[in-house]
C-alpha positions in Angstrom: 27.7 3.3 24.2 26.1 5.5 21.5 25.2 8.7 21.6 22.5 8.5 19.0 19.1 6.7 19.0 16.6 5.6 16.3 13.3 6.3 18.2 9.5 5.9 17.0 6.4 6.7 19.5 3.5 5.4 17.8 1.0 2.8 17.3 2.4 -0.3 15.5 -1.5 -1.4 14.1 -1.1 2.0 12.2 2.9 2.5 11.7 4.4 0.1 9.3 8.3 1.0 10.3 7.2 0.2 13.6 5.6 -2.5 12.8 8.4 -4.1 10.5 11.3 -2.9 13.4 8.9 -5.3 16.4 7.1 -7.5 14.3 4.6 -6.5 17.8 1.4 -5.5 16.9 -0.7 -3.1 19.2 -3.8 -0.6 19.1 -2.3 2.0 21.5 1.3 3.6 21.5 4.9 3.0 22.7 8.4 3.4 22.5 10.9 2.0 20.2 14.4 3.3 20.7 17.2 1.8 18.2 20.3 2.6 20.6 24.1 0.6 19.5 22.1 -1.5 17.2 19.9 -2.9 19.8 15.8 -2.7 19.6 14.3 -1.4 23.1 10.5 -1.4 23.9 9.4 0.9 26.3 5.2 -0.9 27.1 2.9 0.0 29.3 1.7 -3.1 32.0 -0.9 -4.1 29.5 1.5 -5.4 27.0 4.4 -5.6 28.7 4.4 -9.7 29.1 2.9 -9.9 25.4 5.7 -7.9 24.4 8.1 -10.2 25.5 6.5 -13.2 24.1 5.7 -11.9 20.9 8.3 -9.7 19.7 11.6 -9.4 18.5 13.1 -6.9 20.3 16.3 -7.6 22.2 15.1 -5.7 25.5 11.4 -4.8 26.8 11.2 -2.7 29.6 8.5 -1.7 31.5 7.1 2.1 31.4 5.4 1.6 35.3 9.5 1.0 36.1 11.1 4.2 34.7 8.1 6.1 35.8 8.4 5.0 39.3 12.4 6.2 39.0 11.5 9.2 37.7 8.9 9.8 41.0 11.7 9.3 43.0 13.6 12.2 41.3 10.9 14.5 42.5 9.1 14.2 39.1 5.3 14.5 40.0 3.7 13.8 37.2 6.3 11.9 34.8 5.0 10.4 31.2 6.8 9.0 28.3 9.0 11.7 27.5 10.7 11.5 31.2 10.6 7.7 31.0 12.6 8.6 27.5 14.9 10.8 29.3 15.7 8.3 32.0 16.5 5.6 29.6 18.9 7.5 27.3 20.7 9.5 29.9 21.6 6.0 31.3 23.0 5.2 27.7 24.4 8.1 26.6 21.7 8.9 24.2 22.4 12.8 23.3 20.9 13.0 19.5 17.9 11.1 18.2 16.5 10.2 14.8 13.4 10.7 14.0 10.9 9.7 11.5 8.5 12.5 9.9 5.4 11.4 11.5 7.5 11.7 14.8 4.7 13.5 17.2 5.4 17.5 17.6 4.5 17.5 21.2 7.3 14.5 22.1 9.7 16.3 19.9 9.2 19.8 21.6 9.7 18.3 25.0 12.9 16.0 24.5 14.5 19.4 22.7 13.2 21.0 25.4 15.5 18.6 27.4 18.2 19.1 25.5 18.0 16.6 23.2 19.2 17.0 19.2 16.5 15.7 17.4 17.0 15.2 13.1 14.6 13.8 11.1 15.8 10.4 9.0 14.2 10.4 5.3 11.6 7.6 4.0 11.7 4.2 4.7 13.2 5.4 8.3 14.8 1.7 7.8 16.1 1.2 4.5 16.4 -2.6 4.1 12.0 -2.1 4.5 12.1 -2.0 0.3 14.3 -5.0 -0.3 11.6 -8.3 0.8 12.8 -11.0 2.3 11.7 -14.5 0.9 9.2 -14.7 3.8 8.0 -11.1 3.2 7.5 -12.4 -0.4 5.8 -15.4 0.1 3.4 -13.4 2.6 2.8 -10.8 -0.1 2.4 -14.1 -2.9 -0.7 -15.4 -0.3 -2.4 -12.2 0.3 -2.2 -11.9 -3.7 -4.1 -15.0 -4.0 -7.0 -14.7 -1.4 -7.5 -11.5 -3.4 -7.5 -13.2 -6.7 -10.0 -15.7 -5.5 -12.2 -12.3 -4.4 -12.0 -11.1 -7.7 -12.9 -13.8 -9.4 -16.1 -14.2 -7.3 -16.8 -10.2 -8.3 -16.0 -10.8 -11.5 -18.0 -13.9 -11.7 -21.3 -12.2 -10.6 -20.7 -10.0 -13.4 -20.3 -12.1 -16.0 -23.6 -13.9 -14.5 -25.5 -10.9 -14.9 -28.2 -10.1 -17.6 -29.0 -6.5 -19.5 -32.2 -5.1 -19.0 -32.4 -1.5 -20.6 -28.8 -1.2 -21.0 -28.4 -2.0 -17.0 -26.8 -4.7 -15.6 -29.5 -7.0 -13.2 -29.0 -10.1 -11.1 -31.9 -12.4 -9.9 -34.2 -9.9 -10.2 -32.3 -6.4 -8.8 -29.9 -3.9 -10.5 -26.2 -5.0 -10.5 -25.0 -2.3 -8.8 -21.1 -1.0 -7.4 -22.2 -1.3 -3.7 -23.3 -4.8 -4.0 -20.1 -5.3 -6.1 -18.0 -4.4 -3.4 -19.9 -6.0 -0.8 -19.0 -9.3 -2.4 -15.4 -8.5 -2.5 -15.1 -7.2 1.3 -17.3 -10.2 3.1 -15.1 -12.8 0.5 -11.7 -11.2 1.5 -13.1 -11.0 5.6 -13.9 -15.0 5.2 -10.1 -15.3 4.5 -8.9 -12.6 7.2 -8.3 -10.1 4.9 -9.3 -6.5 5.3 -10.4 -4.1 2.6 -11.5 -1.1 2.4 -12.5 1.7 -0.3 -12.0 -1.1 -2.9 -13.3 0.3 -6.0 -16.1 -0.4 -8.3 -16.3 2.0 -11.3 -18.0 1.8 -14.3 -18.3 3.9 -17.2 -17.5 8.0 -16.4 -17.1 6.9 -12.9 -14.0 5.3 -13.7 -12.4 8.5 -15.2 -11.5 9.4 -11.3 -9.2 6.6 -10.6 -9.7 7.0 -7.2 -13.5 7.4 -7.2 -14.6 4.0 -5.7 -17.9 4.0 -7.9 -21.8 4.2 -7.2 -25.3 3.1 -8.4 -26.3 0.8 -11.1 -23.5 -0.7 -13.3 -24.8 -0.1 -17.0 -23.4 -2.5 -19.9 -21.2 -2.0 -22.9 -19.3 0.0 -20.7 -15.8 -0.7 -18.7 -16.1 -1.4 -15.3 -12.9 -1.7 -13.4 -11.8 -3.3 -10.3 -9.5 -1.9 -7.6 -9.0 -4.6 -5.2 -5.9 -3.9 -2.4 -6.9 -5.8 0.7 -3.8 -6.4 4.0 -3.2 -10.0 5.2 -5.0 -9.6 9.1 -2.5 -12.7 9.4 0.9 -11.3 7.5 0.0 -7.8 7.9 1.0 -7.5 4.2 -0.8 -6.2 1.4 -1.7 -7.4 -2.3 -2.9 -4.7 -4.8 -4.7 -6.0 -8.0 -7.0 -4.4 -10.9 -8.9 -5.6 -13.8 -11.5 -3.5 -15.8 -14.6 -6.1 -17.3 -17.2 -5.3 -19.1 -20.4 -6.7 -19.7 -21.7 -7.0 -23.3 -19.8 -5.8 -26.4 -17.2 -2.9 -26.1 -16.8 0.0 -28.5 -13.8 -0.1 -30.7 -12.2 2.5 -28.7 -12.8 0.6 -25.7 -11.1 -2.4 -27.3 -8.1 -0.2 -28.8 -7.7 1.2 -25.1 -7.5 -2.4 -23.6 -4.9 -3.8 -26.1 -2.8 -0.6 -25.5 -2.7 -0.9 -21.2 -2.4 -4.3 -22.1 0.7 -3.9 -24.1 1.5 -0.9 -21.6 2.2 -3.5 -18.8 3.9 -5.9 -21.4 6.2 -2.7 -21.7 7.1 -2.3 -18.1 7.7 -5.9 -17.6 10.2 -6.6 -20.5 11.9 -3.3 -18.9 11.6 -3.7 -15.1 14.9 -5.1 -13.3 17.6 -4.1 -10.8 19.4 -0.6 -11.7 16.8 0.4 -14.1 15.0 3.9 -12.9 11.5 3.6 -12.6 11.0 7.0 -14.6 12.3 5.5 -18.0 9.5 2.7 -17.7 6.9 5.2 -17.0 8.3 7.4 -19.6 8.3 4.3 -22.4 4.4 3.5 -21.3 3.2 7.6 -21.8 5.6 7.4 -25.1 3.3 3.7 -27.0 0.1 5.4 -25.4 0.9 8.8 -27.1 2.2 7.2 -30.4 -1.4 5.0 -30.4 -3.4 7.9 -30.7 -3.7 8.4 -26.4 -2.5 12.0 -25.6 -2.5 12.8 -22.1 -2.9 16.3 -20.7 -6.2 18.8 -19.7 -8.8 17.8 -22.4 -12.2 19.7 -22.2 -11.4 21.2 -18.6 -10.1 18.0 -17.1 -7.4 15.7 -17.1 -7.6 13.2 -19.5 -5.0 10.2 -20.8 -2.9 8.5 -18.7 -2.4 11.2 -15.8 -0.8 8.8 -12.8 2.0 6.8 -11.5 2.5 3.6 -13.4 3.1 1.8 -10.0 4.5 1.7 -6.6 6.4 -0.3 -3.8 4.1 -2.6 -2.0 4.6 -4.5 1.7 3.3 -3.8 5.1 1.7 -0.4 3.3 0.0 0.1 0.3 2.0 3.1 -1.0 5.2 2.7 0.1 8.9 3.4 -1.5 10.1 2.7 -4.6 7.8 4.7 -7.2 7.8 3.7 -11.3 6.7 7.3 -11.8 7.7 10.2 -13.7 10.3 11.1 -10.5 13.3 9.5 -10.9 14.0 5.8 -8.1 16.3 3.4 -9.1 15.1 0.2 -8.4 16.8 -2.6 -6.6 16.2 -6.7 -6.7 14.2 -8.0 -3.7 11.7 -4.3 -3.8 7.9 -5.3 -5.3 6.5 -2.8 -6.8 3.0 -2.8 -9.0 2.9 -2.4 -12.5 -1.0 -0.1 -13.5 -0.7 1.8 -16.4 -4.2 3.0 -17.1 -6.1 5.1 -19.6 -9.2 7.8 -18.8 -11.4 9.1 -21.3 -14.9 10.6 -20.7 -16.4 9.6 -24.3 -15.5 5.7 -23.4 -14.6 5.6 -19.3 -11.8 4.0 -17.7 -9.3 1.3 -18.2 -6.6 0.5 -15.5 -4.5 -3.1 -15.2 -2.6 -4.3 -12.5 -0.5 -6.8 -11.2 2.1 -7.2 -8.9 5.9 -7.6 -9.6 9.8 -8.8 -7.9 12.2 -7.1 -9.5 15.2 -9.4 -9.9 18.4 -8.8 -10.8 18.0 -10.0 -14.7 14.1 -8.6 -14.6 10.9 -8.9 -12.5 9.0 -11.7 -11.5 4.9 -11.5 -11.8 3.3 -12.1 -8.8 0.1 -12.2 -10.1 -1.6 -14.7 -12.1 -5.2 -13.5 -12.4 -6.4 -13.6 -15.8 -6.7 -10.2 -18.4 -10.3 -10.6 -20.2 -12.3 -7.7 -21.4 -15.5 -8.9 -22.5 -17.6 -11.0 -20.5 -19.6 -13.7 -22.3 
């Protein structure tokens, strides 16, 4: 028997390690101990029988069990931590790892105990980067739901007429609330959840992470940040476009064409071994040789001031990054590919798509079409 334990207390509908180690999915918390390579759930009587049904552990226990041995050690008022302590005292548990969100007040009390407790680096499981072919094709059909979204979204746009330099539909401004209202109730008919999907258009869009507000105005860029989770897979797509209603300025255009050619960049480099920080590195290099410096310009960042992606699975942001830190990417990982461009004198341009990195190179996951102007 081992004397060290993997061990996660948390809620699996908001922890993706525990979710990906149980494949069980629950609103409230438990315990998952790792102990000689075997999975252990710890569940409360709610879940218990569900637990067993529906997950892959190789042993479910049941908390009301150890907590009625622990009673009958003279243990008034026992709780998870004693349950814990019963089950890894009878498997020789002395040293546990644990993952950074690990809860403070668990960790004080099984030290307390004398337990060694050490703290296991992101993913806490490893093999969580490299996808298996289900994994992918679970990514590949929340990645199309999405695109349909989008192309409703985008759709409504393009439908839209200019009234005073605003953009109005049957009658009412066009405006990023309604926008995203589209996207959310399309994505929710498919049992797909978004949230904080952004709208931007014009200045708006200089915040990459502003979601937008108000009336969308024409000639200017709106863009599109749509990353919705599979209520189904649990897995997540992550897409953006920027659109734009009317005619576009030429630096508009000339800012297109460049994180256009900024993604064509990353994909011709992209593969297994390569380190994410020479792509990003190439993309800032043809944006800064195009005339697109990036730095503090007027008081405020300016240019091309974020990651040019990240990995992508049961979390949004997760491990690898194509960044300017160094990752050394490895086939089976899917990471996405958003070079983007900010400029307050013509707003915001950002592209994304989703990509497998292979072992000769990377695979596009996502086939939504890249068209600036809308007729």
């Amino acid at each position: 028997m081992g004397d060290e334990a993997s061990l996660i207390i948390a809620a699996s509908e908001q922890d993706a390690n525990l979710y990906y180690a149980t494949r069980f999915w629950a609103p409230d918390p438990f315990i998952f101990a790792r102990i000689d390579g075997r999975g252990i759930l710890v569940m409360s009587e709610l879940e218990v029988d569900r637990a067993r049904a529906e997950s892959k552990a190789d042993e479910v226990l049941a908390l009301s069990k150890l907590l009625s041995e622990a009673r009958q050690k003279g243990i008034a008022s026992p709780g998870m931590v004693e349950a814990l302590d019963l089950l890894f005292k009878e498997r020789g548990v002395t040293s546990v790892r644990v993952p950074g969100s690990f809860p403070v007040a668990f960790a004080d009390r099984l030290r307390a105990k004398g337990y060694t407790l050490t703290v296991g680096k992101e993913p806490f499981f490893p093999e969580r980067t490299i996808k298996t072919k289900e994994e992918v094709a679970a990514i590949r059909e929340t990645i199309r739901l999405t695109e349909e979204a989008l192309k409703s979204a985008i759709g409504v746009i393009a439908e839209s007429e200019i009234r005073n330099g605003e953009l109005w539909l049957r009658g009412k401004p066009l405006t990023s609330e309604l926008v995203r209202k589209l996207l959310h109730l399309t994505l929710m008919g498919s049992d797909c959840l978004a949230r904080e999907t952004i709208v931007a258009g014009g200045r708006q869009a200089c915040d990459p992470h502003m979601i937008g507000s108000g009336p969308l105005k024409a000639n200017e860029p709106i863009v599109l940040d749509v990353f919705p989770v599979s209520l189904k897979s649990r897995y997540y797509a992550d897409i953006t476009r920027a659109v734009l209603k009317g005619r576009a300025a030429p630096k508009v255009k000339k800012m297109y064409a460049a994180v256009k050619q900024g993604q064509e960049i990353a994909f011709g480099m992209l593969r297994s071994g390569v380190d994410g920080k020479g792509v990003h590195d190439a993309i800032l290099d043809y944006f800064k040789k195009e005339g697109f410096p990036t730095g503090e310009i007027g008081g405020r960042m300016q240019g091309f001031f974020h990651g040019t992606g990240h990995g992508l699975g049961l979390e949004i942001h997760e491990p690898p990054r194509v960044s300017s830190a160094p990752d050394i990417l490895k086939a089976g990982q899917v990471v996405t590919v958003e070079p983007g461009l900010y400029y307050l004198d013509a707003g915001g341009i950002r592209l994304e798509d989703d990509v497998l990195i292979t072992e000769t190179g990377c695979e596009i996951l996502t086939t939504f079409p890249k068209l600036l102007e809308l007729s």
